[in-house]
Structures are given as C-alpha cells and as structure tokens.
CHARMM-style PDB file with segment names, atoms N, HN, CA, C and O in Angstrom:
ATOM      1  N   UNK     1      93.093 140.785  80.708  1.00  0.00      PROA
ATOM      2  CA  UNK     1      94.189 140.009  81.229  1.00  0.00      PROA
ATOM      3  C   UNK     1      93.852 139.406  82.591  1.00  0.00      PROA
ATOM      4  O   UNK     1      94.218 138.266  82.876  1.00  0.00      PROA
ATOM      5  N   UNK     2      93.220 140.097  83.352  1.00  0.00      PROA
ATOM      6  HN  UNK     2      92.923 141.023  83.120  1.00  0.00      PROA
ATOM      7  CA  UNK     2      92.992 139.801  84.763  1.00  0.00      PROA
ATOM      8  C   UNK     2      91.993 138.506  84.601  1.00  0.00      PROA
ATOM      9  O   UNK     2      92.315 137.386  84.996  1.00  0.00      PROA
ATOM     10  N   UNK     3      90.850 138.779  84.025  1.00  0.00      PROA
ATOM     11  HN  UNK     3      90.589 139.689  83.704  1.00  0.00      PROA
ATOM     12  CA  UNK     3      89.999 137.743  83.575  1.00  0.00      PROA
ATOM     13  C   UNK     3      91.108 136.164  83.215  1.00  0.00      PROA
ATOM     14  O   UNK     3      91.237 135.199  83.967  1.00  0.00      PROA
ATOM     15  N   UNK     4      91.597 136.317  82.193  1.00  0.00      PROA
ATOM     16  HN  UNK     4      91.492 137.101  81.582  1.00  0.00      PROA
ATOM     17  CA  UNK     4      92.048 134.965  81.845  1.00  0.00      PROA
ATOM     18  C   UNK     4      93.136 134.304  82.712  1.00  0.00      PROA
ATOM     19  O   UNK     4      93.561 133.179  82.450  1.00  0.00      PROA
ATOM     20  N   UNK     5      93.746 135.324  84.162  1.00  0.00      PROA
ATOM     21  HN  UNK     5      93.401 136.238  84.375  1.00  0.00      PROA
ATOM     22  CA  UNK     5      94.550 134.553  84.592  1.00  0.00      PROA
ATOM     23  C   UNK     5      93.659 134.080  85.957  1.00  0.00      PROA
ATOM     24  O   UNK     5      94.079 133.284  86.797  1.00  0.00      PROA
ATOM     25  N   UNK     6      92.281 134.775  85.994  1.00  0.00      PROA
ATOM     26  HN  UNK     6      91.940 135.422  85.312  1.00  0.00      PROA
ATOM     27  CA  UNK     6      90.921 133.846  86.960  1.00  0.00      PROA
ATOM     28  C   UNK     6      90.835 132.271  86.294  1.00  0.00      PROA
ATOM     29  O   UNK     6      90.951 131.174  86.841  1.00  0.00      PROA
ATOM     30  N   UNK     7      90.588 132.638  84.912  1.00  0.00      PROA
ATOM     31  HN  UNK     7      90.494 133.529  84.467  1.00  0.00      PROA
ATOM     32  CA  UNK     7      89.643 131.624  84.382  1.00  0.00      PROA
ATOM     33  C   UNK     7      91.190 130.518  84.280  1.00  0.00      PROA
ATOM     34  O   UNK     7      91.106 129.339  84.626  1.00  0.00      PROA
ATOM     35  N   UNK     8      92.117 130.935  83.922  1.00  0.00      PROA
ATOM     36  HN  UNK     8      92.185 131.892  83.640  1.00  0.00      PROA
ATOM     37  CA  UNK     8      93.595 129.546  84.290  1.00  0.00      PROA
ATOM     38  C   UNK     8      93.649 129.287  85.703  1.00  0.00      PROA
ATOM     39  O   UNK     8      94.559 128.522  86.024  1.00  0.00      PROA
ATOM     40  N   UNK     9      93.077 129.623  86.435  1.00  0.00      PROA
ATOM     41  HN  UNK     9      92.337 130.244  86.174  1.00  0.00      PROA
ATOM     42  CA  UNK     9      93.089 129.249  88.567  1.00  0.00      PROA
ATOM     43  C   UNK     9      92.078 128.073  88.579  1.00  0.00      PROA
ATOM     44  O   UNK     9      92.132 126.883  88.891  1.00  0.00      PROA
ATOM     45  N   UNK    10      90.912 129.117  87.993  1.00  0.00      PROA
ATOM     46  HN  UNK    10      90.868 130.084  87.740  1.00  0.00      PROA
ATOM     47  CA  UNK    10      89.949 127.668  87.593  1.00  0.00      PROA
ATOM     48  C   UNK    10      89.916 126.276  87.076  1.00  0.00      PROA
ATOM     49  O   UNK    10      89.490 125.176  87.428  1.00  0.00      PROA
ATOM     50  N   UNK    11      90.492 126.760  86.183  1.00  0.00      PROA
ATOM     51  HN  UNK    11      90.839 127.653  85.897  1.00  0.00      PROA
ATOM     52  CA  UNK    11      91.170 126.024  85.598  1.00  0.00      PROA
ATOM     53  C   UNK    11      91.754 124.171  86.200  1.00  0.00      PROA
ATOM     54  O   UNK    11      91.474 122.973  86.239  1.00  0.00      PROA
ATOM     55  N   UNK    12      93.120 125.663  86.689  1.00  0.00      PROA
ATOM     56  HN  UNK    12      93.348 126.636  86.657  1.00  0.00      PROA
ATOM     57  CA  UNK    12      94.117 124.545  87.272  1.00  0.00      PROA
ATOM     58  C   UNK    12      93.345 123.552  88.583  1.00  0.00      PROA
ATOM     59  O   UNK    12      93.456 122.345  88.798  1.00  0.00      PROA
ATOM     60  N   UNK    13      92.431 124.760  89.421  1.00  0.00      PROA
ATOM     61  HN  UNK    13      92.341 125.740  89.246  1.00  0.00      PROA
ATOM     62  CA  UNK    13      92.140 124.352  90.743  1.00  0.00      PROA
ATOM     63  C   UNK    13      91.330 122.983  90.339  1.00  0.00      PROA
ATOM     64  O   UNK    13      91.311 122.043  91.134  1.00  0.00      PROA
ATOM     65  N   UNK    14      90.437 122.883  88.644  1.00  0.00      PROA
ATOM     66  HN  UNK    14      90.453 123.647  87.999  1.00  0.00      PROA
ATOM     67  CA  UNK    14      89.633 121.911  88.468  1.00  0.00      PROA
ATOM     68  C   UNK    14      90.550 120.508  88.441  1.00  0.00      PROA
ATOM     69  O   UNK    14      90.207 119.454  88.975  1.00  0.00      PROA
ATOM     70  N   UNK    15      91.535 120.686  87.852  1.00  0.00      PROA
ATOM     71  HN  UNK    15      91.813 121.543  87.418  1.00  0.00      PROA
ATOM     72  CA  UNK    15      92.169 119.333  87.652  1.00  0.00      PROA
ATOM     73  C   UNK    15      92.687 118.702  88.611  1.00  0.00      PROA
ATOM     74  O   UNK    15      92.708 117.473  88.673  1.00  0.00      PROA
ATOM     75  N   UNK    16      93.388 119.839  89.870  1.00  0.00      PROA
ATOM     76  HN  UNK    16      93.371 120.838  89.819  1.00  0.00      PROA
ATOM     77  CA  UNK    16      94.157 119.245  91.105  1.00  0.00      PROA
ATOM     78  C   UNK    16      92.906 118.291  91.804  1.00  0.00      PROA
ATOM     79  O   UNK    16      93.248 117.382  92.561  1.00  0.00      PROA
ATOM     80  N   UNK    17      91.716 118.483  91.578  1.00  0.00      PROA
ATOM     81  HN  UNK    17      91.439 119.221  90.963  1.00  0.00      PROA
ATOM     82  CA  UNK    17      90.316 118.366  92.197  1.00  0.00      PROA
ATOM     83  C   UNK    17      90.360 116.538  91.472  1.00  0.00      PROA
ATOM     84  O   UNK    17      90.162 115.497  92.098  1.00  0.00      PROA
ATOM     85  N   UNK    18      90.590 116.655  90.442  1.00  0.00      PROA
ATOM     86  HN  UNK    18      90.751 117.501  89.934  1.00  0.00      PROA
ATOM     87  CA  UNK    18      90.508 115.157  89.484  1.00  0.00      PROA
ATOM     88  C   UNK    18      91.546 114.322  89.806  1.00  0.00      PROA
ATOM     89  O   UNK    18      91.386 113.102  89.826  1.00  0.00      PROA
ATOM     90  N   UNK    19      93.300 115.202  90.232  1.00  0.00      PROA
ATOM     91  HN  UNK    19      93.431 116.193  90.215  1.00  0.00      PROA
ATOM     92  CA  UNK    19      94.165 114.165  89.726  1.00  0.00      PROA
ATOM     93  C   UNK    19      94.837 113.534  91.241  1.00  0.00      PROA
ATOM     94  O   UNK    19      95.061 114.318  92.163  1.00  0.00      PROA
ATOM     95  N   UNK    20      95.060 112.377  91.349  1.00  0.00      PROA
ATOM     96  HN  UNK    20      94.877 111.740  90.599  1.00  0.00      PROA
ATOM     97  CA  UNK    20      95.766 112.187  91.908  1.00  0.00      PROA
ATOM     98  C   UNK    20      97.464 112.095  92.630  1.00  0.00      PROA
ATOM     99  O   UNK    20      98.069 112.180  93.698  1.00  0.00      PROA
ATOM    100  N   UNK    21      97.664 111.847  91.072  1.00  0.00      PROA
ATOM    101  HN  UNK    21      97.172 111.778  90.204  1.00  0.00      PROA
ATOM    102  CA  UNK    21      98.884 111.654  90.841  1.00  0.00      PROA
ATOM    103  C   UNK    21      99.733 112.894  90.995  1.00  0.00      PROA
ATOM    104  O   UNK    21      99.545 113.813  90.198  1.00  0.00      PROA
ATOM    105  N   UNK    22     101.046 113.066  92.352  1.00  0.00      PROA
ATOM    106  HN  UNK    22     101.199 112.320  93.000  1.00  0.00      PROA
ATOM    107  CA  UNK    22     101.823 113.741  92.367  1.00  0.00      PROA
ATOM    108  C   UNK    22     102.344 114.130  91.034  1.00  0.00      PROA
ATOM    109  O   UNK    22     101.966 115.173  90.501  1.00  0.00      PROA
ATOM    110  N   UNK    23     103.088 113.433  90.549  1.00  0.00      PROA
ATOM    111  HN  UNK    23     103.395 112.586  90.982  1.00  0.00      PROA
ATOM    112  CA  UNK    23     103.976 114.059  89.414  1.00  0.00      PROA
ATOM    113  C   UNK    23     103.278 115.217  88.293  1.00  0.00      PROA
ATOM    114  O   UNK    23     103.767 116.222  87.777  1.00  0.00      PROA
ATOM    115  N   UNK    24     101.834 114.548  88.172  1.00  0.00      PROA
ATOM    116  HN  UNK    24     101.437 113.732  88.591  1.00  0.00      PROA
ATOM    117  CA  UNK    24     101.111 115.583  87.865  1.00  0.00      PROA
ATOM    118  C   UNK    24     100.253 116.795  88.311  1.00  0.00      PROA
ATOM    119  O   UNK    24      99.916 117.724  87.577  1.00  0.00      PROA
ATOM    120  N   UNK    25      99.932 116.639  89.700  1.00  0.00      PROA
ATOM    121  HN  UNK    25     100.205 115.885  90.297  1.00  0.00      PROA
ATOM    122  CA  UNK    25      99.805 117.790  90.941  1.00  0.00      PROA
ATOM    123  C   UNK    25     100.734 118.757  91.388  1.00  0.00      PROA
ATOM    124  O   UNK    25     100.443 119.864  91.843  1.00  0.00      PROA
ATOM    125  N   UNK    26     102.315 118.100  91.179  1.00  0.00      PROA
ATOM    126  HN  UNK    26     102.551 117.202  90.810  1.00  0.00      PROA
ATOM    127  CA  UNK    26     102.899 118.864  91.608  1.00  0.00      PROA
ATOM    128  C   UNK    26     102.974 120.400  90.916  1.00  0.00      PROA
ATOM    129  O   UNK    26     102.860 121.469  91.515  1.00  0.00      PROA
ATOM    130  N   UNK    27     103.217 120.174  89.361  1.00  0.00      PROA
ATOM    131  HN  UNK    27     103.309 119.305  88.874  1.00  0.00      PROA
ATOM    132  CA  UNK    27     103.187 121.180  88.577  1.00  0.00      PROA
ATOM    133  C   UNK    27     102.044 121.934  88.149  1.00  0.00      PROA
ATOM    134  O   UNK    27     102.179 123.010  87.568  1.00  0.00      PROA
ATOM    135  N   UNK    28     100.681 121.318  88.461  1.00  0.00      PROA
ATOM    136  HN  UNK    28     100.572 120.443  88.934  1.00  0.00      PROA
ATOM    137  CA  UNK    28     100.004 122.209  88.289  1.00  0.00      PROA
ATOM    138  C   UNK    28     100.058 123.034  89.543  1.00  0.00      PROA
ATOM    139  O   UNK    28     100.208 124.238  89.336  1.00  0.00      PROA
ATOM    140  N   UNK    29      99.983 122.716  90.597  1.00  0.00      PROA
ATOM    141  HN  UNK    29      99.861 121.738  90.764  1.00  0.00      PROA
ATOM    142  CA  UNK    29     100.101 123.732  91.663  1.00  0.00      PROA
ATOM    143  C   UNK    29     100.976 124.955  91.425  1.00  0.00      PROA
ATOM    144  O   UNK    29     100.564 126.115  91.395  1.00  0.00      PROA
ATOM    145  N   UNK    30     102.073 124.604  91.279  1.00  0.00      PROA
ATOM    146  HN  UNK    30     102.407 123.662  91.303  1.00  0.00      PROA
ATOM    147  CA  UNK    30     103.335 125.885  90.750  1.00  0.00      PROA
ATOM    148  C   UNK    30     102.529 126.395  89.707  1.00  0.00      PROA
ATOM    149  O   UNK    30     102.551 127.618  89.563  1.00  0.00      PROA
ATOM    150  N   UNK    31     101.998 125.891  89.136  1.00  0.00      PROA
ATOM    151  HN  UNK    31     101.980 124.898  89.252  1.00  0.00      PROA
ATOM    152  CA  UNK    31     101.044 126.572  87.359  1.00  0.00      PROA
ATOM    153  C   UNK    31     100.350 127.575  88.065  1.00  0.00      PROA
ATOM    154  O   UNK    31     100.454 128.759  87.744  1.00  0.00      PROA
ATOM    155  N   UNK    32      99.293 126.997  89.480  1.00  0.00      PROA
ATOM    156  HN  UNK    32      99.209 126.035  89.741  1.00  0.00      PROA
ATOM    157  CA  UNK    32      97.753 127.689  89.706  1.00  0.00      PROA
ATOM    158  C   UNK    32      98.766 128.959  90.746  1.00  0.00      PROA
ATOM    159  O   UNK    32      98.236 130.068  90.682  1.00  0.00      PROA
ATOM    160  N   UNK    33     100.157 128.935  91.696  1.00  0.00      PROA
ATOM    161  HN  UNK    33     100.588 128.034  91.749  1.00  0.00      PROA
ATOM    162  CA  UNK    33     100.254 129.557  92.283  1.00  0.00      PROA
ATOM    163  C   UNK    33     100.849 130.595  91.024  1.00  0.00      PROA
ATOM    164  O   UNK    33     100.456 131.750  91.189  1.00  0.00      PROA
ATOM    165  N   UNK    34     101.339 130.488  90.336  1.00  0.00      PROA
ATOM    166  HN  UNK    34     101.659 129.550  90.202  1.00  0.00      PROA
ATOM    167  CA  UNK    34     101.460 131.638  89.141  1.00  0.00      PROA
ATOM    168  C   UNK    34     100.502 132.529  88.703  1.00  0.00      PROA
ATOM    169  O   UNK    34     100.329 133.747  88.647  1.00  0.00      PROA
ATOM    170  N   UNK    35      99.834 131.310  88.356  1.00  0.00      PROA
ATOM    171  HN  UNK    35      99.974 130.321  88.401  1.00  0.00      PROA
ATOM    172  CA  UNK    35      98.531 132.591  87.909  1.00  0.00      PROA
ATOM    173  C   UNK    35      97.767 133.484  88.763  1.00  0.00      PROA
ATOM    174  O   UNK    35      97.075 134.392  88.302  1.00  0.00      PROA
ATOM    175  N   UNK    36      97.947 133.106  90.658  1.00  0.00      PROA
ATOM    176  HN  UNK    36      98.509 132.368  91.033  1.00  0.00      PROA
ATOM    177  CA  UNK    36      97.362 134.359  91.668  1.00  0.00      PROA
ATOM    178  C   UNK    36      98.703 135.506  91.438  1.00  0.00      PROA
ATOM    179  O   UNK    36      98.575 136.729  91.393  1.00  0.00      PROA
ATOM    180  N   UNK    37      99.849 134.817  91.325  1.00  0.00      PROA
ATOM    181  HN  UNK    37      99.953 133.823  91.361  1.00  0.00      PROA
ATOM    182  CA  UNK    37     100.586 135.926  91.352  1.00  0.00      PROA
ATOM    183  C   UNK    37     100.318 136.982  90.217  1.00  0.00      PROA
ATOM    184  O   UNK    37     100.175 138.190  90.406  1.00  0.00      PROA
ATOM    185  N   UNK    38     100.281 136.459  89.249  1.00  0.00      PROA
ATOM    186  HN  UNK    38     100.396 135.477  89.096  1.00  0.00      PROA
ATOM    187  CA  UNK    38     100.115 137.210  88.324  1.00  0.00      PROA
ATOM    188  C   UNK    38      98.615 138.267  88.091  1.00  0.00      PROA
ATOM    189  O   UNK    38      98.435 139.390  87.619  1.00  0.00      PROA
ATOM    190  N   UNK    39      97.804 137.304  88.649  1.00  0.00      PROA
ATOM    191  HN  UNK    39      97.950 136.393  89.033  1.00  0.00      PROA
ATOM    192  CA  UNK    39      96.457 138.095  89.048  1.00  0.00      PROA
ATOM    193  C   UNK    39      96.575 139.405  90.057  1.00  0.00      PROA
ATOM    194  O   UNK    39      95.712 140.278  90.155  1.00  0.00      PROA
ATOM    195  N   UNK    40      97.762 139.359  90.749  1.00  0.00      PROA
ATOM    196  HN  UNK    40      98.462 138.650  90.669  1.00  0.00      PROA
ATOM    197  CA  UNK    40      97.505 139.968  91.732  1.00  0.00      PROA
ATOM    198  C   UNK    40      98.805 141.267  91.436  1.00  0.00      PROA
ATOM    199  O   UNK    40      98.963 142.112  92.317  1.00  0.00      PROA
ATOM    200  N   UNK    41      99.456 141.309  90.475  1.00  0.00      PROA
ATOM    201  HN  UNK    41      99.328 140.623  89.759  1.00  0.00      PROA
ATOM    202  CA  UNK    41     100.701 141.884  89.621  1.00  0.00      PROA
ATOM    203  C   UNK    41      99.886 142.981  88.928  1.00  0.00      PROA
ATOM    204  O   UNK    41     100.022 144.204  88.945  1.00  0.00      PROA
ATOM    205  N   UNK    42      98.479 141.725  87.952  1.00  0.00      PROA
ATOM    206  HN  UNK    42      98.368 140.732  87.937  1.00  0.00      PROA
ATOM    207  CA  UNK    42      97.602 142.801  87.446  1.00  0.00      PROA
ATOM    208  C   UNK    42      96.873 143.985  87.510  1.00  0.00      PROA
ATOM    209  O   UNK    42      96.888 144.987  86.794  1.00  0.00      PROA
ATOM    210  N   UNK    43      96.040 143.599  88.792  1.00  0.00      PROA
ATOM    211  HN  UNK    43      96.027 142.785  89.374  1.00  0.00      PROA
ATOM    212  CA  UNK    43      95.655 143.954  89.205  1.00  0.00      PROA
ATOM    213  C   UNK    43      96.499 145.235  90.283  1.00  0.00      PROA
ATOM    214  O   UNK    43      96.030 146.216  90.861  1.00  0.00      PROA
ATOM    215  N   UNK    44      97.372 144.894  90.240  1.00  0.00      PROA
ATOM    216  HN  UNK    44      97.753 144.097  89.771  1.00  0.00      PROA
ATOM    217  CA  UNK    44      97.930 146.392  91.167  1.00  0.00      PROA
ATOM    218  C   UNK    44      98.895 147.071  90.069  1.00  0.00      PROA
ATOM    219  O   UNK    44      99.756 147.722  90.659  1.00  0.00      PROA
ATOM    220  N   UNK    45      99.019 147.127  88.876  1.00  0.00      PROA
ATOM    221  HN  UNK    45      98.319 146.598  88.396  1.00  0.00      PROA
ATOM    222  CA  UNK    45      99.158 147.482  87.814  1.00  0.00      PROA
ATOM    223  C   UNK    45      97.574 148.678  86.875  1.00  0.00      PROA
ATOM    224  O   UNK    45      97.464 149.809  86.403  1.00  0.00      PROA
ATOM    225  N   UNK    46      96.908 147.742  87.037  1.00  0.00      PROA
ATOM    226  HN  UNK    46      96.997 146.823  87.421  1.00  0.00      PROA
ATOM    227  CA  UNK    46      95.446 148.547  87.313  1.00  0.00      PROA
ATOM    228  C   UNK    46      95.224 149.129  87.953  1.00  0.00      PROA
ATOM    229  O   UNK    46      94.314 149.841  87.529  1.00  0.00      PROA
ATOM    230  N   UNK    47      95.552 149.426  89.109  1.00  0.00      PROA
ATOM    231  HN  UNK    47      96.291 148.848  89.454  1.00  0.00      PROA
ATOM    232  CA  UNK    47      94.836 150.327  90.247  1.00  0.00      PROA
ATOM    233  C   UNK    47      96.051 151.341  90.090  1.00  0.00      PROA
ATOM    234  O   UNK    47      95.874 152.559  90.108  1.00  0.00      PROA
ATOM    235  N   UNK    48      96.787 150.990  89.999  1.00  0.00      PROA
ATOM    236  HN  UNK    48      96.931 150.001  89.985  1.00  0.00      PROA
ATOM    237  CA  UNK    48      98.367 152.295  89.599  1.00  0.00      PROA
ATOM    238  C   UNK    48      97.790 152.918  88.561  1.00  0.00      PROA
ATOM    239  O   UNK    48      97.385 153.979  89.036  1.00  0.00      PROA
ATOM    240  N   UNK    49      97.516 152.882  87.429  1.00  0.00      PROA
ATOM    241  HN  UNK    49      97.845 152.020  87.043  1.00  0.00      PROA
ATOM    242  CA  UNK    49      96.965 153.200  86.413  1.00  0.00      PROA
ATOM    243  C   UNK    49      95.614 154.166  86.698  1.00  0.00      PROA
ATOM    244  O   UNK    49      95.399 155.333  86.372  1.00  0.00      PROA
ATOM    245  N   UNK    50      94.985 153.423  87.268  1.00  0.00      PROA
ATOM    246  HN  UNK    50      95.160 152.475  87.533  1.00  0.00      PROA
ATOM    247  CA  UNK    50      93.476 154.116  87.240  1.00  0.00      PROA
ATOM    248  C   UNK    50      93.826 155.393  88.827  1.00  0.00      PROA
ATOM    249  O   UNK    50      92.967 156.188  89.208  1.00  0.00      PROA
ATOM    250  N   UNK    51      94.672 155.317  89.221  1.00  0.00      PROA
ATOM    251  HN  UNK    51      95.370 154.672  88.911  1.00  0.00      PROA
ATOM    252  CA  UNK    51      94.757 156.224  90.715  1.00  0.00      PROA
ATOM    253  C   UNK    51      96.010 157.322  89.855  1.00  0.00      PROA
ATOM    254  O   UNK    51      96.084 158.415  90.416  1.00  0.00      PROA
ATOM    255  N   UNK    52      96.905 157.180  88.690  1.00  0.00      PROA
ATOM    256  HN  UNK    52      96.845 156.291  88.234  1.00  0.00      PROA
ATOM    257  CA  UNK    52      97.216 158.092  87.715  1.00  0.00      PROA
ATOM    258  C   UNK    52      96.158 158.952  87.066  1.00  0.00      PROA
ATOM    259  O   UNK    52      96.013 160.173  87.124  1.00  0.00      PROA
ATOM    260  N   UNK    53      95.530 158.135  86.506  1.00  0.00      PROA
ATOM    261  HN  UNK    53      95.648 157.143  86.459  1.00  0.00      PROA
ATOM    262  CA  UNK    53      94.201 158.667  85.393  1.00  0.00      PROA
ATOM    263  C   UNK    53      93.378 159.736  85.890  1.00  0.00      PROA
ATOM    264  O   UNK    53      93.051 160.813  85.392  1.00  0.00      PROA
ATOM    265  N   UNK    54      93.069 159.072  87.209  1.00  0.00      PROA
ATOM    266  HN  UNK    54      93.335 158.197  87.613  1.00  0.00      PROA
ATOM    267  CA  UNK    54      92.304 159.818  88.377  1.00  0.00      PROA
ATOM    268  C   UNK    54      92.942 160.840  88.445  1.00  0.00      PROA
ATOM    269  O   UNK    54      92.258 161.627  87.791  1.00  0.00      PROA
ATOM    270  N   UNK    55      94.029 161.507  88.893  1.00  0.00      PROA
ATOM    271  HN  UNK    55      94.585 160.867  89.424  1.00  0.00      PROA
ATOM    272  CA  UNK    55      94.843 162.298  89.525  1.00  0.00      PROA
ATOM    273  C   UNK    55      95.104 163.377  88.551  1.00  0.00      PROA
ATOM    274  O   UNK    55      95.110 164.548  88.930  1.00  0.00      PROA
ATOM    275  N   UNK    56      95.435 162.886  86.678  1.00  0.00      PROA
ATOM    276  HN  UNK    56      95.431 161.935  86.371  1.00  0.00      PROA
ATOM    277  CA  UNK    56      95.239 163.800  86.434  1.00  0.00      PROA
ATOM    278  C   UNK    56      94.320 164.469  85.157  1.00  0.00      PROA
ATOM    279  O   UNK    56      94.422 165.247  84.208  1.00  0.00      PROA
ATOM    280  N   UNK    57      92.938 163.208  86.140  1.00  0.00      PROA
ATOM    281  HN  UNK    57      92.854 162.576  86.911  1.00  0.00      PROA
ATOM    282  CA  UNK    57      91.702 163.588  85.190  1.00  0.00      PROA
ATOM    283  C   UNK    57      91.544 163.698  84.201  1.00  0.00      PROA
ATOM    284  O   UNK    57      90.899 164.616  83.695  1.00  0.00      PROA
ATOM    285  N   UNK    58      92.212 162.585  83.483  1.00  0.00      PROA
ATOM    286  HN  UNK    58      92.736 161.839  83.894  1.00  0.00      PROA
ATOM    287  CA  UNK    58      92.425 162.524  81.796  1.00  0.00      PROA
ATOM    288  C   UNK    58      90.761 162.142  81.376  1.00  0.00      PROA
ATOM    289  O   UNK    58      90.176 162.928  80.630  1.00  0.00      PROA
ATOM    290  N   UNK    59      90.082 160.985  81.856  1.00  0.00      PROA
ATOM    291  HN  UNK    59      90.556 160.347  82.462  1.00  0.00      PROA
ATOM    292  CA  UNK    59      88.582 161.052  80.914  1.00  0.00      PROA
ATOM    293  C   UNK    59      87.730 161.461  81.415  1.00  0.00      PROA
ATOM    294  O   UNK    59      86.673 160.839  81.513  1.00  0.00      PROA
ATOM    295  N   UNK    60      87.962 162.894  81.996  1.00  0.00      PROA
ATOM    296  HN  UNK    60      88.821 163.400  81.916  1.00  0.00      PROA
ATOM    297  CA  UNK    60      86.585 163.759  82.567  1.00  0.00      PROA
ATOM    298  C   UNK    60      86.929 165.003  81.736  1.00  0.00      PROA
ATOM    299  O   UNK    60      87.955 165.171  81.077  1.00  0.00      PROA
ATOM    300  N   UNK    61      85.934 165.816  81.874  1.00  0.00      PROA
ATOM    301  HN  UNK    61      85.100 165.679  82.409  1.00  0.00      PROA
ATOM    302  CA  UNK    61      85.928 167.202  81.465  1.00  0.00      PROA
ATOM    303  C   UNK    61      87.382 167.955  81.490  1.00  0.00      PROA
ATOM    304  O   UNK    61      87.332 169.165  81.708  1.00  0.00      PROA
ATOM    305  N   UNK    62      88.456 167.466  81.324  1.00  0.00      PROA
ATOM    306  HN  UNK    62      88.496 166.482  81.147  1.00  0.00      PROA
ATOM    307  CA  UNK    62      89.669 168.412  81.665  1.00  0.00      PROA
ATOM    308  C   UNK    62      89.964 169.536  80.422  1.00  0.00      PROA
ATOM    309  O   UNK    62      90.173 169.176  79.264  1.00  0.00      PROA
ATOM    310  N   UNK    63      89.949 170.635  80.757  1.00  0.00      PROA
ATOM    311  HN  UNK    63      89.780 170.927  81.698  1.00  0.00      PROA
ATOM    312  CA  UNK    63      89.542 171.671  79.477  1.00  0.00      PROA
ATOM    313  C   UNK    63      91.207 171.511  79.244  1.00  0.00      PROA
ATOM    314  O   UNK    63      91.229 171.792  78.045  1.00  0.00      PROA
ATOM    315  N   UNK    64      92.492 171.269  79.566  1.00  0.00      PROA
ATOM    316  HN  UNK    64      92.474 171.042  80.540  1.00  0.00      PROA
ATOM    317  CA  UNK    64      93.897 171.019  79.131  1.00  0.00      PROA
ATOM    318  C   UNK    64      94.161 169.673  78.288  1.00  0.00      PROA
ATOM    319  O   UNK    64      95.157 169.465  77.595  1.00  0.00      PROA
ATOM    320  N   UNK    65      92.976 168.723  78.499  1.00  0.00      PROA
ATOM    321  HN  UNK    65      92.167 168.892  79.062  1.00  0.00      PROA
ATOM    322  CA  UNK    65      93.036 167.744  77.585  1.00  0.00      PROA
ATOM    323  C   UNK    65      91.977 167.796  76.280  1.00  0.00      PROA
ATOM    324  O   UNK    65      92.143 167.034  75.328  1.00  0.00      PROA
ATOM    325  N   UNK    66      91.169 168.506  76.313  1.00  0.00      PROA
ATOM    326  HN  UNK    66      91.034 169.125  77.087  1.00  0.00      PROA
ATOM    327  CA  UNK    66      90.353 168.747  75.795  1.00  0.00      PROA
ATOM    328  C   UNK    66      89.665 170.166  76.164  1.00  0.00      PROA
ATOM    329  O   UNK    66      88.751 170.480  76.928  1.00  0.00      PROA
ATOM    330  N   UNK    67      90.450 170.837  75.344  1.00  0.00      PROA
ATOM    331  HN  UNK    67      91.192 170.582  74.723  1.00  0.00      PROA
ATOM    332  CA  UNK    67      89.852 172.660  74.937  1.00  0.00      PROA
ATOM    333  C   UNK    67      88.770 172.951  74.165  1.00  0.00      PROA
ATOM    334  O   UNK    67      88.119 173.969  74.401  1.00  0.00      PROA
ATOM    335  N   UNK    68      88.435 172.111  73.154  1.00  0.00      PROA
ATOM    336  HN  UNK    68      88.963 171.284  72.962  1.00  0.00      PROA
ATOM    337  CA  UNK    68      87.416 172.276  72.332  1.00  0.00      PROA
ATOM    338  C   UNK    68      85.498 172.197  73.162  1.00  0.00      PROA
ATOM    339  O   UNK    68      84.546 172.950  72.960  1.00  0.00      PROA
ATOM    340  N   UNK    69      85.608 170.990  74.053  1.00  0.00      PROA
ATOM    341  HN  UNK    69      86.382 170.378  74.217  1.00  0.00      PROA
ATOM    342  CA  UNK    69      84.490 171.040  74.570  1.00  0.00      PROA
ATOM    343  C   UNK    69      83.992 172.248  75.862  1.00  0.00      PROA
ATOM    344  O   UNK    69      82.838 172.189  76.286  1.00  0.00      PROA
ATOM    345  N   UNK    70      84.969 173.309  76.411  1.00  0.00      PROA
ATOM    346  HN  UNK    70      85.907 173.358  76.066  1.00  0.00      PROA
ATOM    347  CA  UNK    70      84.956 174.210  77.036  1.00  0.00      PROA
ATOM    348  C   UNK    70      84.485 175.993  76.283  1.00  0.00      PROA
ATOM    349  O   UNK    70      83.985 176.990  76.803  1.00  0.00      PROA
ATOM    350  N   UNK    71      84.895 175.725  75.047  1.00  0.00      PROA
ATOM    351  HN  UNK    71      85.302 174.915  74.623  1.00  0.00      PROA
ATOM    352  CA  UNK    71      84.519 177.395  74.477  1.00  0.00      PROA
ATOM    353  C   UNK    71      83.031 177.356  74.148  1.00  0.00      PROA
ATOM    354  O   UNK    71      82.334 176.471  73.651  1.00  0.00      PROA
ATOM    355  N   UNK    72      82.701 178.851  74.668  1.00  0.00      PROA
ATOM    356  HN  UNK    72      83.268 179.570  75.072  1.00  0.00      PROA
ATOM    357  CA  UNK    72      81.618 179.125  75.049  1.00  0.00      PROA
ATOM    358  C   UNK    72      81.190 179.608  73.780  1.00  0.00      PROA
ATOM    359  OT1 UNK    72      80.046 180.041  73.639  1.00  0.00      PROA
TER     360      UNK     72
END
C-alpha cells in the first residue's frame, strides 16, 4: 500500500511538471497532497503494528505462541 501511494506522488508530481493549465493543476495538487497524507497514515499504521508485534514477540521464538518448537 505504501508503495503505490509513492508511485501516485510520482505520478501526480510528473504531470504538475507538464501542465500548465490551472483548472487542471489545481486538482491534481489536492490528488498529490492526498496521497502524502495517506502515505504518511500508512505508514504510522505500520510502525503501530510492527512496535505491537515487537512487544509481544509474535514472529520470534515465543514458546506461548508456539510450544511445539520449545520441547526438549
């Protein structure tokens, strides 16, 4: 997700680069400032996630999530 709302910035940033025309600048701008927001929504959606995961060590060795790989 994070990826494709880079590659729509790119995107947008390419055309504002081509167009002149307000009527059509205007809205891509509101378009390209969406997609940082949303990049940036993602992304701290991700790091919430992965600072959970972390905390309670779900894909490491946790013998409460996985008992089987601990008996001796």
């Amino acid at each position: 997700m994070i990826v494709t709302e880079q590659k729509a910035r790119v995107t947008y940033d390419n055309i504002l680069r081509l167009v002149d025309d307000p009527d059509i600048k205007d809205p891509i701008k509101f378009l390209r400032e969406r997609e940082i927001v949303h990049y940036q929504r993602f992304s701290d959606a991700l790091r919430m996630t992965q600072d959970t995961l972390n905390s309670k060590n779900f894909y490491a060795f946790n013998p409460a999530f996985d008992p089987a790989h601990f008996k001796g």
